[in-house]
C-alpha positions in Angstrom: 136.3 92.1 39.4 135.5 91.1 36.2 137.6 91.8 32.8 138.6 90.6 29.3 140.5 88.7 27.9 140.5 86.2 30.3 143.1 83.2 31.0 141.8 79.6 30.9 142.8 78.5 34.8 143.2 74.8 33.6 145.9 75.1 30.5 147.1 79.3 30.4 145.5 79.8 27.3 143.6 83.4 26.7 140.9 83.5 25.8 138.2 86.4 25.6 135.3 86.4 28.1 135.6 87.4 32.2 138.1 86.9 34.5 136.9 86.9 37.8 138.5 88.2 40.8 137.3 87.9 44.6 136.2 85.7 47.7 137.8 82.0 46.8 134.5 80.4 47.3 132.5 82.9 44.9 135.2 83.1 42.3 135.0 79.2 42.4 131.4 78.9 41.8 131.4 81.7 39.0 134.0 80.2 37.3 132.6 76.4 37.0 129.5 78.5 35.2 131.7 80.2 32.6 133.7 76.9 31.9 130.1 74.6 31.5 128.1 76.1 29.4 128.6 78.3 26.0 128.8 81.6 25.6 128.7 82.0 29.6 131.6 84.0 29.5 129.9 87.1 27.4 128.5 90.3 29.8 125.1 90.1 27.9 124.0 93.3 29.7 125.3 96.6 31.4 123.6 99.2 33.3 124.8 101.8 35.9 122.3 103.0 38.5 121.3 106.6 38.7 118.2 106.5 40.5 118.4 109.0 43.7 114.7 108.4 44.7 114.9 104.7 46.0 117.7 105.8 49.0 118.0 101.8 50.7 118.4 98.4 49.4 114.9 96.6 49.1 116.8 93.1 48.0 115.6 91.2 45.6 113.3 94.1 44.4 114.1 94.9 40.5 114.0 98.4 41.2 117.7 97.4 43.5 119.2 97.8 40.1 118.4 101.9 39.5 119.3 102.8 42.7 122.2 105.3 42.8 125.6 103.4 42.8 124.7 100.3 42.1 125.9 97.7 38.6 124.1 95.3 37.7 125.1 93.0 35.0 124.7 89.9 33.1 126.5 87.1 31.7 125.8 84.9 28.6 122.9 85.1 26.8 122.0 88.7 25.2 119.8 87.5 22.4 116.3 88.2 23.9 117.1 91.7 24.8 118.6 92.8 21.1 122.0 91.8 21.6 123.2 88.2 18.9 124.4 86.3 21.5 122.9 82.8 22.3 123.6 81.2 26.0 121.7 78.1 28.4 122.1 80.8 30.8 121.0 84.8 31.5 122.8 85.0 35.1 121.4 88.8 36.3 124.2 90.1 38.9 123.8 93.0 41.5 126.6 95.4 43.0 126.3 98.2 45.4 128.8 100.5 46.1 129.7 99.4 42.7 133.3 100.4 41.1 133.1 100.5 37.0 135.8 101.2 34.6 135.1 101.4 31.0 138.1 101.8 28.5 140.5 102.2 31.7 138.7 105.6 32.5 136.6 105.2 36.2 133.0 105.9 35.6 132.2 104.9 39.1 134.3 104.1 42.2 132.6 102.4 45.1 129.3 103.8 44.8 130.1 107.3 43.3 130.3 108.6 40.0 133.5 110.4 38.1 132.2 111.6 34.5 
């Protein structure tokens, strides 16, 4: 899960960017990213996938990212695709059966739209 603001695990302090929510392992390994470099914490980029035509997961295919149910997102860096934000890193992301809240309203819940 990812939200804002976040709290900085090493002295309580909030702070806005991510907080990350999961597996131990995974939530270990995205949160040394977001604490080394600058501007890691920012979600450079959005998108919801509506695509009905491409019906299975082709993994690691671009096109994973418009198929129907899936989020895909960014962290950090923004700059390059219109946003101001400057980053060392672009770190794409990929979930299917995706659940997405935007200003506490659901938009999608595991895979499956409420609008």
């Amino acid at each position: 899960m990812l939200s804002s603001p976040r709290t900085d695990a090493s002295n309580g302090q909030e702070r806005q960017g991510v907080d990350i929510k999961g597996y131990k392992p995974e939530v270990e390994r995205v949160s040394k990213v977001l604490d080394t470099y600058k501007n890691a914490d920012n979600i450079g980029e959005l998108g919801i996938g509506t695509s009905h035509t491409i019906p299975q997961p082709i993994y690691g295919i671009r096109r994973d990212a418009a198929r129907i149910g899936t989020a895909h997102f960014a962290l950090g860096r923004n700059n390059d695709i219109g946003g101001n934000t400057l980053s060392e890193i672009h770190w794409d992301m990929l979930m299917n059966q995706a659940t997405v809240e935007c200003d506490a309203k659901v938009v999608l819940k595991a895979g499956k739209f409420f609008l």
